[in-house]
C-alpha positions in Angstrom: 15.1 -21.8 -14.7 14.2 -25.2 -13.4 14.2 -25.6 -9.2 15.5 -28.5 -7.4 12.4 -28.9 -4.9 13.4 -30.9 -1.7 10.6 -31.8 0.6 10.2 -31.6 4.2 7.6 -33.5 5.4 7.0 -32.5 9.3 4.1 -34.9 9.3 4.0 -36.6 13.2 7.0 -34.5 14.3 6.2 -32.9 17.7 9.7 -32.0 19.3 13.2 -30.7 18.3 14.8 -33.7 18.1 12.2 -34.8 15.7 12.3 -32.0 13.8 16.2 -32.5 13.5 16.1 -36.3 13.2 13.4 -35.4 10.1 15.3 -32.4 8.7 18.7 -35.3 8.3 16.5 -37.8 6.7 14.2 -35.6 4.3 17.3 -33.0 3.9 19.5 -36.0 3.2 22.1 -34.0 5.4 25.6 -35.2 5.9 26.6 -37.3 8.6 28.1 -34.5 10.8 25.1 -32.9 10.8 24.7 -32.1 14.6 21.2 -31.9 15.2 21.2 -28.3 16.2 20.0 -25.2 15.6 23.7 -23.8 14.2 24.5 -27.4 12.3 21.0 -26.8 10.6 21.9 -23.4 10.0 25.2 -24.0 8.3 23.8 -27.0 6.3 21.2 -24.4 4.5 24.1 -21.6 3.9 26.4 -24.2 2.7 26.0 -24.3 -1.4 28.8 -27.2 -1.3 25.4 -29.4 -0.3 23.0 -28.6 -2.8 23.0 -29.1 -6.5 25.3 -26.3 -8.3 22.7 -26.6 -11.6 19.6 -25.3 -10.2 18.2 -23.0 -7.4 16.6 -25.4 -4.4 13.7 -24.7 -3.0 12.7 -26.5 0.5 9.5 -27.2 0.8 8.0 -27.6 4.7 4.9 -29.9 4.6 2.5 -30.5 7.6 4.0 -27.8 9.7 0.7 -26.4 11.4 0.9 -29.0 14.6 4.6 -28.7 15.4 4.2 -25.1 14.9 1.2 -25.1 17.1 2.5 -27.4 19.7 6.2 -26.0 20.1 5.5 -22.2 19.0 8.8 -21.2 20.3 11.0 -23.7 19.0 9.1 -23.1 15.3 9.4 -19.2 15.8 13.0 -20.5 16.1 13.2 -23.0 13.3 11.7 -19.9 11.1 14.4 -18.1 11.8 16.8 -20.6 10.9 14.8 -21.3 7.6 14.9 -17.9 6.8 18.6 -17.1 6.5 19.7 -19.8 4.8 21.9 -18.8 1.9 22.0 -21.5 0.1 18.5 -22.6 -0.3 15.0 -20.4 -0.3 12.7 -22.5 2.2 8.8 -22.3 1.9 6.2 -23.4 3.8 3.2 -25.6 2.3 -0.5 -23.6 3.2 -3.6 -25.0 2.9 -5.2 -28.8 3.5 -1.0 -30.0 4.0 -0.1 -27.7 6.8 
């Protein structure tokens, strides 16, 4: 079965809001997206935003500096990834990270 591959591109994001403000853009998140930790959470559990044909797979690109520059918040953001329902998140390794 064919995935529906979103990309995250974290590239130049060095703060939660960023993160968030990039997460609504790339994500193409609804409008009441809040910017938080819980909207984010509900918005990758919630199947009634992804395509019903295919499985999506979230790709997170040039993570390495946030993650290195805002450990917590990324242990955080991880978390969040992680138990999404609706969507399987997966980080980029290598030259992109």
């Amino acid at each position: 079965m064919t995935k529906y591959v979103v990309t995250l591109d974290l590239d130049g994001v060095t703060d939660k809001a960023g993160l968030m403000d990039r997460c609504a853009h790339d994500l193409r998140l609804p409008d009441w997206f809040g910017r938080n930790w819980d909207a984010l959470a509900d918005c990758l559990s919630d199947p009634g935003l992804w395509p019903e044909d295919a499985p999506v797979l979230v790709l997170v690109r040039n993570w390495g500096p946030y993650a290195e520059a805002r450990p917590q918040e990324w242990e955080t953001a991880v978390d969040v990834f992680s138990q999404g329902s609706a969507v399987t998140v997966a980080l980029a390794l290598g030259g992109s990270s």
